[in-house]
RODO-2510 file (C-alpha; in nm, 4 decimals, decimal comma):
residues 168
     n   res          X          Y          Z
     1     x    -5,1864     1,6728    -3,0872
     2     x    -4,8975     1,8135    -2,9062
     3     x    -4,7913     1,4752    -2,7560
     4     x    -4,8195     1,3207    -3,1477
     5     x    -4,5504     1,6524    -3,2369
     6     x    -4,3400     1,5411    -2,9197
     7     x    -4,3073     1,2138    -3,0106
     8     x    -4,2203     1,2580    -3,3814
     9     x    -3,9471     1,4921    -3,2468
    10     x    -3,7928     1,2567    -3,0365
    11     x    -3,7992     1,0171    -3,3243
    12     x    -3,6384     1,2287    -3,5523
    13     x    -3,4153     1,4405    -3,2984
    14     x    -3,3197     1,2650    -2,9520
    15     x    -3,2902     0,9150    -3,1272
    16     x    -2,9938     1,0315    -3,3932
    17     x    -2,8321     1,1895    -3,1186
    18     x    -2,8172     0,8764    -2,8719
    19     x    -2,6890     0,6841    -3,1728
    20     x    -2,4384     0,9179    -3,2441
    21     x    -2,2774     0,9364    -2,8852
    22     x    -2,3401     0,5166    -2,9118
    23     x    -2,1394     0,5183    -3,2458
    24     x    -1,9160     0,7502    -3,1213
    25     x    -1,7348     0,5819    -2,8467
    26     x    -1,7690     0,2317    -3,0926
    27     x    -1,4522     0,3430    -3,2514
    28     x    -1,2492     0,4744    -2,9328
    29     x    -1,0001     0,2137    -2,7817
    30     x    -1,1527     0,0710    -2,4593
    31     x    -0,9900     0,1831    -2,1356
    32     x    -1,0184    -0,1751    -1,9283
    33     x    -0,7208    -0,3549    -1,8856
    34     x    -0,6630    -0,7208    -1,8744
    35     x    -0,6546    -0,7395    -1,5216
    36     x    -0,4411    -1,0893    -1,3851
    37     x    -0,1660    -0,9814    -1,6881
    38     x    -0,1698    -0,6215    -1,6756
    39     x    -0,2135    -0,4229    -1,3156
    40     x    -0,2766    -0,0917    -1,2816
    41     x    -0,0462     0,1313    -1,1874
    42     x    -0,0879     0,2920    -0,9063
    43     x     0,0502     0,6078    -0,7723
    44     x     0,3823     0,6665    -0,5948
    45     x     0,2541     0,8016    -0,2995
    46     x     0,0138     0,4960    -0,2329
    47     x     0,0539     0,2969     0,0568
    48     x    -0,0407    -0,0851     0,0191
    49     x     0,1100    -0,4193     0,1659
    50     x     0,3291    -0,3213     0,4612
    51     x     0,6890    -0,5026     0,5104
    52     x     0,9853    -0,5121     0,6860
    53     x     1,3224    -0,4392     0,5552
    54     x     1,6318    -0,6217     0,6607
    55     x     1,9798    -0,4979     0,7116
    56     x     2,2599    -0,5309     0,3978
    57     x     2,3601    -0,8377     0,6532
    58     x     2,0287    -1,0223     0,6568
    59     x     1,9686    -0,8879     1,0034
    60     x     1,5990    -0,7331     1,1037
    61     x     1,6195    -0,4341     1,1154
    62     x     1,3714    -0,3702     1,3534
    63     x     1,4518    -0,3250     1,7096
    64     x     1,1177    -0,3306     1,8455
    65     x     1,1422     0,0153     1,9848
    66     x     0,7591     0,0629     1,9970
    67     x     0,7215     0,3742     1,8432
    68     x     0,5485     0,2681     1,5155
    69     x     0,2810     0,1122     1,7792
    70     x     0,2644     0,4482     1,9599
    71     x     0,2201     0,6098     1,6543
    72     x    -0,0610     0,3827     1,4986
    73     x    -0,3732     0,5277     1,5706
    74     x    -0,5787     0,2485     1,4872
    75     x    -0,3650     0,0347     1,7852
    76     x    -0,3328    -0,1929     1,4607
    77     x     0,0062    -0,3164     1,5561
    78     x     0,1215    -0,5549     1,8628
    79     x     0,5011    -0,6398     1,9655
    80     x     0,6854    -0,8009     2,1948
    81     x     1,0386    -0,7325     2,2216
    82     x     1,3639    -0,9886     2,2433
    83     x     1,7069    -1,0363     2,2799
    84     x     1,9415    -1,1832     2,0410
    85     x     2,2419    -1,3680     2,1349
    86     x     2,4260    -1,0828     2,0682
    87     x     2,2924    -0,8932     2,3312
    88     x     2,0790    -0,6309     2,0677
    89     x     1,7048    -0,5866     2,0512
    90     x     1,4958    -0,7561     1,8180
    91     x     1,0918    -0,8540     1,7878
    92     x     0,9653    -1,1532     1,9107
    93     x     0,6635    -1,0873     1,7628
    94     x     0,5911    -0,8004     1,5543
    95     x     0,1782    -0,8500     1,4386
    96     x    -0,0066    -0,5836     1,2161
    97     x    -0,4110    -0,6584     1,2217
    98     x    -0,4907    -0,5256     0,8770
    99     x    -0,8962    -0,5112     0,9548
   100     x    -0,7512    -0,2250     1,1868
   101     x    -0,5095    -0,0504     0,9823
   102     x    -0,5753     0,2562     0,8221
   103     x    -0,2619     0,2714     0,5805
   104     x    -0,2125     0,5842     0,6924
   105     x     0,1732     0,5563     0,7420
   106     x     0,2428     0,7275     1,0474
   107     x     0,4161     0,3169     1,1724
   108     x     0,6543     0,4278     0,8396
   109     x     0,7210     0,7457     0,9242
   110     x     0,7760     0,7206     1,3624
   111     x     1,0335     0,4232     1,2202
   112     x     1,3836     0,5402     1,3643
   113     x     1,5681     0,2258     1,1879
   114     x     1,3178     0,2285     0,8870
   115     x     1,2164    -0,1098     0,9298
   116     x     0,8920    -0,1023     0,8286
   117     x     0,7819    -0,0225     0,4942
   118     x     0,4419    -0,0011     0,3190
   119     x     0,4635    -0,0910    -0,0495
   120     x     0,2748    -0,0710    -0,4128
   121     x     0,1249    -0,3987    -0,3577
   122     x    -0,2817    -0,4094    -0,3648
   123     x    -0,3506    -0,7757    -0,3924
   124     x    -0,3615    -0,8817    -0,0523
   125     x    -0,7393    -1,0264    -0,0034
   126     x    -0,8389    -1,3252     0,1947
   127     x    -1,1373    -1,5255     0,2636
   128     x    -1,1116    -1,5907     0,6858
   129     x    -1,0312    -1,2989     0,9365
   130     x    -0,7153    -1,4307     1,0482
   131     x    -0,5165    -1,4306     0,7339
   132     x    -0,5476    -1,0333     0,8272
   133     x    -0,3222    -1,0688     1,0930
   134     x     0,0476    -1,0783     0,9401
   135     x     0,3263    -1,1580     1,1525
   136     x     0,6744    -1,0618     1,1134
   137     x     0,7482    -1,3620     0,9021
   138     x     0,4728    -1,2817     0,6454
   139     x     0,5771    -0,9481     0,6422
   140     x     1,0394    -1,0127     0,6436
   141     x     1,1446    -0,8725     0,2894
   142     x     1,3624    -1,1623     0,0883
   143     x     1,7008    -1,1168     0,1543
   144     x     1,9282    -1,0130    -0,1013
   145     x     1,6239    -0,7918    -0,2456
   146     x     1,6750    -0,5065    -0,5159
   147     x     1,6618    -0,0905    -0,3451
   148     x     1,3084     0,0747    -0,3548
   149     x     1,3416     0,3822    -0,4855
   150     x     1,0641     0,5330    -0,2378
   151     x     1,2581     0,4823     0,0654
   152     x     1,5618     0,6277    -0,0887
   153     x     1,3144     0,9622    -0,1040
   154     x     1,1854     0,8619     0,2323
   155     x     1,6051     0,8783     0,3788
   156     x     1,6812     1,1977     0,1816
   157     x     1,3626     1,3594     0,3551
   158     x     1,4815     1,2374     0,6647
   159     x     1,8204     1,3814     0,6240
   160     x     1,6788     1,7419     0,5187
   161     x     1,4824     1,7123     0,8301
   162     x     1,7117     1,6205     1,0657
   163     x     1,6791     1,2563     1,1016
   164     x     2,0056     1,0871     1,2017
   165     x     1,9791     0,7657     0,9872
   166     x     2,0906     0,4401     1,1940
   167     x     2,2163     0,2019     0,9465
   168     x     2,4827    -0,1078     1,0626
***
């Protein structure tokens, strides 16, 4: 008899209350977003798709000076240094394997020349493993290209700090 009393509850009492959370939310604007048109923002502090600045000039501004490699501690990134006509140091090649990386930013931060950058971009999936190896071509910023205003945060830190800025 009790199970009979249980059950008529439930009817009467648990099943209104399911349909009113159910109704509810029916009315409530839906949080998705229409994902290939509108991205979600993501916060200022994340760290996505790495790249490489350039100078005002069109010049790398990467010197190959090693230290974001000695600062990765996934060993996620692989250089060889060269020699422009000019006589100054550039990277022959300059490789970040992304299975490695962490994102953590230390490359971004041990950058004396702030050549390498990691940005807001997300989107960077691929089907094979070596399309997760960028080289320094994949990874050269467009030249003229518009000021990001997280590196201008990233210089102004760098100046409170002590961080003699080495721009041509």
């Amino acid at each position: 008899m009790k199970e009979v009393i249980k059950a008529i509850g439930n009817v009467f009492i648990s099943m209104p209350k399911g349909l009113f959370v159910t109704f509810k939310h029916l009315f409530i604007k839906p949080v998705t977003l229409d994902y290939p048109k509108q991205k979600n923002p993501m916060s200022p502090r994340y760290r996505g798709k790495h790249y490489l600045e350039r100078y005002d000039d069109g010049t790398e501004r990467c010197v190959c000076c090693g230290l974001c490699a000695a600062a990765c501690p996934a060993d996620a990134i692989y250089m060889e240094p060269d020699e422009t006509e000019k006589g100054e140091r550039c990277a022959k090649v300059y490789e970040i394997n992304l299975l490695r990386c962490i994102f953590c930013g230390f490359c971004e931060e041990a950058c004396p020349e702030e050549a390498i950058f990691l940005g807001q971009e997300y989107e960077f999936s691929a089907g094979d493993r070596d399309s997760f190896i960028w080289t320094k071509e994949e990874m050269l910023v467009q030249h003229p290209r518009k000021d990001n205003p997280l590196k201008r945060v990233i210089r102004r830190v760098r100046k409170v700090y002590g961080v003699t800025d080495k721009v041509k």
